[in-house]
Residue, then its C-alpha position, 0 to 999 in steps of 0.5 A: x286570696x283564695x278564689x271560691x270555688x263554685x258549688x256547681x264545679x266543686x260537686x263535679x270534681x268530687x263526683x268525678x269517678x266515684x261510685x256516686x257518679x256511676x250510680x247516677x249514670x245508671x239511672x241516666x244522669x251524669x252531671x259531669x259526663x264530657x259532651x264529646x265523650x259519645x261523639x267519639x271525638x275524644x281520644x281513645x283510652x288505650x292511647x292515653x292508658x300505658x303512655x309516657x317516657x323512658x322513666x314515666x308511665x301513665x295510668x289513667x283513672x275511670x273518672x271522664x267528665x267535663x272537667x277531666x276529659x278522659x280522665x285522670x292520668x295517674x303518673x308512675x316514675x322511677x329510674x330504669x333498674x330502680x328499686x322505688x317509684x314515685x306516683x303523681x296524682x293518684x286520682x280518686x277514690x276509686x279502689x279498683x283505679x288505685x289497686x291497678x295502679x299499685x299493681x302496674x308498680x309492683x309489675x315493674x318490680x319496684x315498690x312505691x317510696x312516695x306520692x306526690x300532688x300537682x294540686x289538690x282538687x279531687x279527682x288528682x288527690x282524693x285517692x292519694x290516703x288510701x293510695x299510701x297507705x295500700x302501698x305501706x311502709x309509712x309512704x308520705x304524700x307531698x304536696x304544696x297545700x298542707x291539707x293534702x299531706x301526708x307526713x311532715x314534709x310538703x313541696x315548694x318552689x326549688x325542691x328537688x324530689x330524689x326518691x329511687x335516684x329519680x331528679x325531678x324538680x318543682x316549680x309553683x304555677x299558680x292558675x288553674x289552683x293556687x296550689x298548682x305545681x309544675x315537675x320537671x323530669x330532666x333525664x326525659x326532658x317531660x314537663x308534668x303539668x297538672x291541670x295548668x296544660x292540659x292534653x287538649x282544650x283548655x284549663x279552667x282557672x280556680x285561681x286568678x288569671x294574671x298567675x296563670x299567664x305568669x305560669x304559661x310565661x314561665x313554662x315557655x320560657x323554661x321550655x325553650x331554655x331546657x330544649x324540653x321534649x314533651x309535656x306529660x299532662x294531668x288530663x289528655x294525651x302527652x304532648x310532644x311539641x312543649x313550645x307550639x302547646x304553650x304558644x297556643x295557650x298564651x295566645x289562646x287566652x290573650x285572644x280570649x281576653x281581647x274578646x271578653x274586653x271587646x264584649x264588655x265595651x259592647x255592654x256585657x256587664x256579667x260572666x253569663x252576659x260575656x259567655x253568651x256573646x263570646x261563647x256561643x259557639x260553644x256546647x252550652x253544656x260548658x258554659x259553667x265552666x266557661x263562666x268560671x273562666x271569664x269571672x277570671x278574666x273580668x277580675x283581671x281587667x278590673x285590676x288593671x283598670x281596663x274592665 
């Protein structure tokens, strides 16, 4: 079944880095603005922007927020010497974030054959339509979700993408979203997550948490099997240490979920009443989001008998 979306949280990834947001900067207020983002903990974007492998090149979107750190990172692959890219997650509906975009294809001297989408909440997909149709020559949009397409065809668990002689396969890793996709790019050895690891900090889930510890499962397995060299997120710089990231995030949610069980037995009995004993110590500027997360949890241990 398909977890609800908290109104709060749909607002702030609709708004984030569209023109509405910025207007409501101007007059001092930003719903979605990163707490970090002014203490200059947060990465630079020149280290994010231009980023990648051998056959990907990150383009980052203008949209930083609580939810998107510094942004959407915009994926362009293609083959050395290809004639056709492929662009993951083309981001909002930014124009200028989308033109620049096109731009750094068409400074390859490639065009691009087709879109592809990790998942379809809207600072990765909502610019994905325009995106195709700037690009021209009936270019599709894939994805796992059939309301984020564009064209017949979507994605699956088992498809192999080979636009431009690229090989790059999908995974389904639901968590983050049900319709969460993982793609792997074996002539780098990169892992595209999406929003299911992200560059630091942690996902905030929209699906249920037992997929997602499913996914994280999976991934390091996968991870350790290929001998994968990085992690190529949706958010945040990449990652060069594939199995230390995903350890820390498998341990880092069963530790939570120890903590929100401990808070539990101690008499919290809502998300609020779980986040203020378990997250106290953190901005409470992302306890929203952080409710979001341990609902995820109760749920989990409601089914297994344990919340």
């Amino acid at each position: 079944m398909r977890r609800r979306v908290p109104l709060s949280q749909a607002v702030l990834w609709r708004l984030a880095g569209t023109s509405a947001l910025r207007r409501l900067e101007r007059l001092g207020w930003n719903p979605a603005r990163h707490p970090d983002r002014a203490s200059g903990r947060m990465g630079d974007m020149t280290e994010i922007d231009g980023m990648g492998t051998e056959r990907a090149t990150c383009v980052l979107a203008p949209n930083p927020s609580a939810m998107t750190l510094d942004g959407t990172n915009t994926w362009i692959i293609a083959e050395p010497g290809a004639a056709e890219a492929v662009v993951v997650d083309p981001g909002p509906k930014d124009g200028e974030h989308l033109r620049r975009v096109l731009e750094t294809v068409e400074a390859q001297g490639r065009r691009v054959g087709l879109v592809l989408l990790t998942h379809g909440h809207p600072d990765h997909s909502a610019g994905a339509g325009k995106f195709a149709r700037m690009a021209g020559g009936g270019v599709a949009v894939r994805a796992l979700d059939p309301r984020h397409r564009l064209g017949d065809e979507g994605l699956a668990e088992g498809d192999v993408v080979t636009t431009g002689g690229l090989e790059l396969r999908i995974m389904e890793t639901p968590g983050h979203s049900d319709d969460s996709l993982t793609f792997w790019l074996p002539a780098d050895g990169a892992v595209l997550t999406g929003d299911t690891v992200l560059g630091y900090g942690t996902t905030v889930l929209e699906g249920s948490l037992g997929d997602y510890l499913g996914s994280l499962d999976r991934l390091r397995r996968f991870s350790a099997d290929r001998d994968a060299a990085t992690i190529l997120p949706g958010h945040g710089p990449k990652l060069d240490d594939p199995i230390a990231v995903l350890d820390h995030y498998i341990d880092h949610r069963r530790e939570r979920l120890a903590q929100v069980e401990a808070a539990v037995a101690a008499g919290a009995r809502t998300a609020r009443e779980v986040v203020e004993r378990v997250y106290a110590d953190v901005d409470k500027a992302l306890w929203p989001a952080a409710e979001w997360s341990v609902q995820s949890q109760l749920d989990y241990l409601a089914e297994r008998g344990t919340g």
